[in-house]
Wavefront OBJ file of the C-alpha trace (Angstrom):
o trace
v 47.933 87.669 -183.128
v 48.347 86.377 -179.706
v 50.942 84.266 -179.376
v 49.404 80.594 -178.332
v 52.152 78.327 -180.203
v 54.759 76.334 -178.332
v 57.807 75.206 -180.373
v 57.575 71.389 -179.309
v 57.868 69.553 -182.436
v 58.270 65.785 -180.738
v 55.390 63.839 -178.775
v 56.238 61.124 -176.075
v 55.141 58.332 -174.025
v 54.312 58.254 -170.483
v 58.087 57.138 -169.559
v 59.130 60.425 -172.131
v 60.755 58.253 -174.365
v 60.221 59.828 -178.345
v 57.433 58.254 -179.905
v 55.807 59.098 -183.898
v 53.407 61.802 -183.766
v 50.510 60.199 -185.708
v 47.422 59.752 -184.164
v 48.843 60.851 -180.307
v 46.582 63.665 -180.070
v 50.021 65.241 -178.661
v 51.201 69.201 -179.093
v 53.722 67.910 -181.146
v 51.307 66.625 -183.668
v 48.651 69.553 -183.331
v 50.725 72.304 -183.467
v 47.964 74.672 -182.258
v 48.018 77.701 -181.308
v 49.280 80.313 -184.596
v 53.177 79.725 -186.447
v 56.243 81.092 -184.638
v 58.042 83.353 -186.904
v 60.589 81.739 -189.229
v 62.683 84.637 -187.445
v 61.591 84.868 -184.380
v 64.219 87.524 -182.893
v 65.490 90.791 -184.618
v 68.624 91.218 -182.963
v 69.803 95.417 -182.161
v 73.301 96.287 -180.224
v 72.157 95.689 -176.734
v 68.719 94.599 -177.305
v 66.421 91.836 -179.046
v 63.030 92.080 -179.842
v 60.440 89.106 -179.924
v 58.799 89.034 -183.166
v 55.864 86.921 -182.324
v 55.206 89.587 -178.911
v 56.579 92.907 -179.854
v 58.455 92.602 -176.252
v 62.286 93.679 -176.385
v 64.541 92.118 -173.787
v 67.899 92.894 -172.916
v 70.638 90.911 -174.837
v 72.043 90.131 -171.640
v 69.718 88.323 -169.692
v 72.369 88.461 -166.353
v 72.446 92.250 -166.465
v 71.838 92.723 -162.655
v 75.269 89.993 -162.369
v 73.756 88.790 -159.435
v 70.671 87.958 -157.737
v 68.279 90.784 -156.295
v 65.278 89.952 -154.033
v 61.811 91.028 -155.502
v 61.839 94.541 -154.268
v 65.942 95.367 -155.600
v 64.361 93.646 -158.501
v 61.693 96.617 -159.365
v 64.417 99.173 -157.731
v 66.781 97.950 -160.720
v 64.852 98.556 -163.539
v 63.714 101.749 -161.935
v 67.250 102.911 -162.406
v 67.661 101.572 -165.646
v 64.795 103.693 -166.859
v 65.913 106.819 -165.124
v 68.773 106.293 -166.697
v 67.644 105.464 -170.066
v 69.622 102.538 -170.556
v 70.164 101.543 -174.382
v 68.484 104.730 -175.285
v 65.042 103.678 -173.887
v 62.702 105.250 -170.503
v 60.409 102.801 -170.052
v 62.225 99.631 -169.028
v 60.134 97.084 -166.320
v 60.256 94.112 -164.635
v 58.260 91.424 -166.469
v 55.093 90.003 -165.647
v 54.635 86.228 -165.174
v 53.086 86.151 -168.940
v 55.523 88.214 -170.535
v 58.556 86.273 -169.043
v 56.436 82.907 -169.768
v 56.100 83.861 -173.733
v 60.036 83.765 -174.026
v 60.268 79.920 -172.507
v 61.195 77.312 -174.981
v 58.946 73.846 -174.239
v 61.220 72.108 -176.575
v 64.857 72.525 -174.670
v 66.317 72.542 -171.243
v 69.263 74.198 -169.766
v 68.237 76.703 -170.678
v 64.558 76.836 -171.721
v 64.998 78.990 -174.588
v 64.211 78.247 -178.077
v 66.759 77.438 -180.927
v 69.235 79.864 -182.109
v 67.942 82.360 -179.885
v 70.378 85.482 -180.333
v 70.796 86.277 -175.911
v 74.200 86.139 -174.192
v 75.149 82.946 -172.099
v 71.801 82.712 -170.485
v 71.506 81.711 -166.794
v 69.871 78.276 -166.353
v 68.246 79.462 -163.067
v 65.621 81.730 -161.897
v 64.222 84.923 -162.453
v 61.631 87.090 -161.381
v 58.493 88.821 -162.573
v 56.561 91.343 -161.216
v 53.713 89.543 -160.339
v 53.087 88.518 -156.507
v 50.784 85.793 -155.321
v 47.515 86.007 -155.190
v 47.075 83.244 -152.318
v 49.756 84.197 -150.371
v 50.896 87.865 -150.265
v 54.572 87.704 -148.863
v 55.238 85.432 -152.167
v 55.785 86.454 -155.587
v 56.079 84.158 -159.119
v 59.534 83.799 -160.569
v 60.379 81.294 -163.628
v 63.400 78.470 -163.729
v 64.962 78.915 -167.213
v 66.276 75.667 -166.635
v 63.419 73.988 -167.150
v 60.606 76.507 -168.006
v 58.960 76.023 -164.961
v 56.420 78.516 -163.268
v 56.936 78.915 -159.430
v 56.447 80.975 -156.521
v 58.840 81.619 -153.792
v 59.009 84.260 -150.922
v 59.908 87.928 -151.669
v 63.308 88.138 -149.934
v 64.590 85.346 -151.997
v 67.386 86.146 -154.433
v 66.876 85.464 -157.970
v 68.178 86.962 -161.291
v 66.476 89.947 -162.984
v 65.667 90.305 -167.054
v 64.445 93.738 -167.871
v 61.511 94.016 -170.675
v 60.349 96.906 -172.814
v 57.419 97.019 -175.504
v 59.247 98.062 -178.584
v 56.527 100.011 -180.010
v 53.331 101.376 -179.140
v 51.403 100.173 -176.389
v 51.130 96.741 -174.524
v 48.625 94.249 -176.028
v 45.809 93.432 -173.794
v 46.749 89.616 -173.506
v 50.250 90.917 -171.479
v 48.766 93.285 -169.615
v 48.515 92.172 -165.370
v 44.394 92.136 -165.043
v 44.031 91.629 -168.515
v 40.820 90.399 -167.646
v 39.790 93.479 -166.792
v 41.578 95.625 -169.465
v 39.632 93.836 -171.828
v 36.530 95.249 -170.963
v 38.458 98.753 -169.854
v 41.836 100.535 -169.831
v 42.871 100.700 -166.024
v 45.528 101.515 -163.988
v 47.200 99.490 -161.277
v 46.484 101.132 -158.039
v 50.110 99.349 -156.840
v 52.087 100.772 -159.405
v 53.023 97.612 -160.910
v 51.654 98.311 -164.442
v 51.709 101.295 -166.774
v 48.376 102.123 -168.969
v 46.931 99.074 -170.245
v 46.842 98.598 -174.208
v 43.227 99.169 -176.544
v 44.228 96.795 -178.149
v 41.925 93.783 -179.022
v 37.819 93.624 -179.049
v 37.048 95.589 -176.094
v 32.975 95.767 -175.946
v 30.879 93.203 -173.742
v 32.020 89.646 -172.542
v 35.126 88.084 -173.044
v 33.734 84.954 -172.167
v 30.673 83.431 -174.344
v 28.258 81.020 -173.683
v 27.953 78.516 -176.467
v 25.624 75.532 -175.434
v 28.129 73.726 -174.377
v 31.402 75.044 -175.089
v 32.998 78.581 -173.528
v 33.995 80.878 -176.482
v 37.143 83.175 -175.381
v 36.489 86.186 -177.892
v 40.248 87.739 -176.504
v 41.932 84.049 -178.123
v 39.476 82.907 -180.027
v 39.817 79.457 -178.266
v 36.640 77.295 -177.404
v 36.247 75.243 -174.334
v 34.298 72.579 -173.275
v 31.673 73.943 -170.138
v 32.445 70.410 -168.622
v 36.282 70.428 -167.772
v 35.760 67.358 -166.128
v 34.904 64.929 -169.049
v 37.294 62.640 -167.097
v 35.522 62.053 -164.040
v 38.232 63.377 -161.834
v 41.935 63.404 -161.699
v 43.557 61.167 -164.104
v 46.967 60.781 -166.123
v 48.304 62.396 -168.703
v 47.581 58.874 -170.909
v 44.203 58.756 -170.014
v 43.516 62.371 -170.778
v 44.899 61.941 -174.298
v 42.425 58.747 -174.384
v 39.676 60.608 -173.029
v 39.720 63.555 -175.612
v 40.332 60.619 -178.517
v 36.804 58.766 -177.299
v 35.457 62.609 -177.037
v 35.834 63.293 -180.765
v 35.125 59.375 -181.972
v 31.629 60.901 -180.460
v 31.143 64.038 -182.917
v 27.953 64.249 -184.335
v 29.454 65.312 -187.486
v 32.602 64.716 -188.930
v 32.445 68.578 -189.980
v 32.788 69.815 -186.778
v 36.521 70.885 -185.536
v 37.909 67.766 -183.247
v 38.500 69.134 -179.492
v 41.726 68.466 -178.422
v 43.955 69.203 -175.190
v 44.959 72.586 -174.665
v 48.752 73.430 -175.525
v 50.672 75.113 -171.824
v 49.982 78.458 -173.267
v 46.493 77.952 -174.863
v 45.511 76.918 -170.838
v 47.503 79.805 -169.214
v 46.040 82.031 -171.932
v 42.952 81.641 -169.034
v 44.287 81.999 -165.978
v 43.890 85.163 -163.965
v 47.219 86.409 -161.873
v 44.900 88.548 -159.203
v 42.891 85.669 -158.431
v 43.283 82.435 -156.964
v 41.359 78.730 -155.796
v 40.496 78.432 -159.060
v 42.685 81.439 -160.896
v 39.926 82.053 -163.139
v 37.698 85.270 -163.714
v 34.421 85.217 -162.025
v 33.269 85.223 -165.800
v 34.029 81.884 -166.537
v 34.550 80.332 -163.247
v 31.135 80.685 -163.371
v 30.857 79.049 -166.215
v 32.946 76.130 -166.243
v 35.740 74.785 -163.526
v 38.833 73.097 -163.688
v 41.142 70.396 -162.031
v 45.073 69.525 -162.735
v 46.628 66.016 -163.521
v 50.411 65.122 -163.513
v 52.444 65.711 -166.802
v 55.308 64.214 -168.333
v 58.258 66.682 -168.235
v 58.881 66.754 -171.780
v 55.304 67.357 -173.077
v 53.334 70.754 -173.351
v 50.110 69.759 -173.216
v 48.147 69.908 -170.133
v 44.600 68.760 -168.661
v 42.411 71.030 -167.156
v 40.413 71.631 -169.770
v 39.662 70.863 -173.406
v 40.323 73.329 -176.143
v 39.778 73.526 -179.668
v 40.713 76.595 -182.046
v 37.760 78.139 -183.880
v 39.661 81.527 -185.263
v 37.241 81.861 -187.633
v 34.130 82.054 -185.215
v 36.386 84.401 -182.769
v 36.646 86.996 -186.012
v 33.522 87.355 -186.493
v 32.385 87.227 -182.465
l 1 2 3 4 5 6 7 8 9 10 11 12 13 14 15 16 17 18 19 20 21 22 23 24 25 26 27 28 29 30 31 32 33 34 35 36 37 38 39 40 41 42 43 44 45 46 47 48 49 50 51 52 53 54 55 56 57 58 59 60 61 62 63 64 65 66 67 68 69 70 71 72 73 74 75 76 77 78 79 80 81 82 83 84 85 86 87 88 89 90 91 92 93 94 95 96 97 98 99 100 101 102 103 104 105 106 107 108 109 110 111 112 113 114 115 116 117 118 119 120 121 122 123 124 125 126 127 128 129 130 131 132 133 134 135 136 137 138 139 140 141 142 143 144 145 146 147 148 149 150 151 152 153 154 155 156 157 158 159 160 161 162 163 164 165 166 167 168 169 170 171 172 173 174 175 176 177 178 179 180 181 182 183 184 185 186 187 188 189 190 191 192 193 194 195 196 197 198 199 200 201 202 203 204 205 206 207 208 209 210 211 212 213 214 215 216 217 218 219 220 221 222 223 224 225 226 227 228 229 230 231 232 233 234 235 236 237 238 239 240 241 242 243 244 245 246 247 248 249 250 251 252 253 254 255 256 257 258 259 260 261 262 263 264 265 266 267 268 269 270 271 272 273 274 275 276 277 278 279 280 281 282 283 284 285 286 287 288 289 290 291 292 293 294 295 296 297 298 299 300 301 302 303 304 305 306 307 308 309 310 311 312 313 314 315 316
């Protein structure tokens, strides 16, 4: 299952002051997106694996003890594979997904999620392997302060967590280019990935036309062809609102309501090696997108509407 959940269990007002759940429309209240694993870590000597993405991190998520620009960065873990550091070969720098799926959108300080098992985290920033797509001299680290996705230049200094897939092959979904993997296994022509998974439905589109909605077969996520139901940019209120009026609309109370999308539901469609919009020619085709402000401690985001349909994405 790919893991779509975020662990935010409040909702808020526009001023993020606490507010009850009922009726907000809020993450906290939808919980989309799969369960998190009552155990979500299974803890080894030097190592912890993610039970939800089958990654293993290092226990210490300071090993490098100080910061590395982007190129020590891939140079470190390099070394720790030649040298087959807690018994394993095939250690690498995380991509911006992989890194992303560890985030807590529930705590600050650091942005990890409860009882997690790693030692004295840093509260700062770390990189991934991925580099810019816009601008090429720039590269996408994440703040473990706050869970925040950023880019910065490639001679910048930031802290280094080493990632492994503890058994057999990287899903699809974490893959860099997944887009493409899901159609067929490739290999980075940079060097920055190993062989892509086989994992997941690999024959014809990804992305589905459905009237319309956009059906996702990777996520099994449906989204509205319109992504602008708004009429341009608007709060984070007013998209809540909007979406509310949206499914007051339904021509049957049957159908599944449409909601907005959960942080990771809209990464889930983002595409790293693209950019202005970050979106595979597949769907950007199809449908577009815009951004809107967002209180800090909330985890849902407009750009687009989203609604699960699991079922439908089974049998796609």
């Amino acid at each position: 299952m790919i893991p779509l959940a975020t662990d935010q269990k409040n909702c808020y007002d526009a001023a993020g002051q606490i507010v009850p759940c009922e009726g907000t429309g809020q993450d906290g209240e939808q919980n989309a997106g799969g369960c998190i694993p009552q155990e979500p870590f299974s803890v080894n000597e030097k190592t912890s694996v993610d039970q939800a993405t089958g990654l293993e991190w290092t226990l210490d998520d300071s090993i490098t003890e100080f910061p590395l620009d982007w190129n020590e960065a891939f140079e470190f873990v390099r070394d720790m594979s030649k040298k087959k550091t807690f018994g394993h070969a095939d250690w690498r720098l995380p991509n911006r997904r992989e890194l992303f799926s560890l985030v807590s959108h529930a705590a600050i300080n650091p942005a990890l999620p409860e009882n997690h098992p790693f030692i004295a985290p840093f509260s700062g920033y770390y990189w991934t392997s991925d580099p810019c797509a816009r601008l090429s001299n720039q590269a996408w680290y994440i703040h473990l302060g706050g869970a925040r996705v950023q880019r910065g230049m490639k001679h910048g200094s930031y802290m280094v967590w080493p990632v492994r897939t503890a058994k057999g092959k990287r899903d699809v979904f974490f893959s860099n280019g997944h887009m493409k993997a899901f159609y067929k296994n490739r290999k980075k022509a940079s060097g920055r990935e190993e062989s892509l998974s086989e994992k997941g439905p690999q024959p014809g589109s990804r992305f589905v036309d459905q009237c319309e909605a956009v059906l996702d077969r990777m996520t099994g996520l449906q989204w509205k062809r319109n992504s602008d139901l708004a009429n341009g940019q608007v709060d984070w209120s007013k998209a809540l609102r909007v979406i509310a009026e949206l499914n007051k609309k339904a021509s049957t109370s049957v159908e599944k309501p449409w909601r907005l999308a959960n942080v990771r539901e809209l990464e889930s469609i983002c595409d790293i090696d693209r950019h202005t919009p970050a979106l595979e020619k597949a769907i950007s085709s199809k449908m577009y997108a815009r951004s809107t402000d967002l209180p800090p401690q909330a985890s849902t985001t407009l750009a687009t509407l989203g609604r699960c349909i699991c079922k439908m994405a089974r049998s796609a």
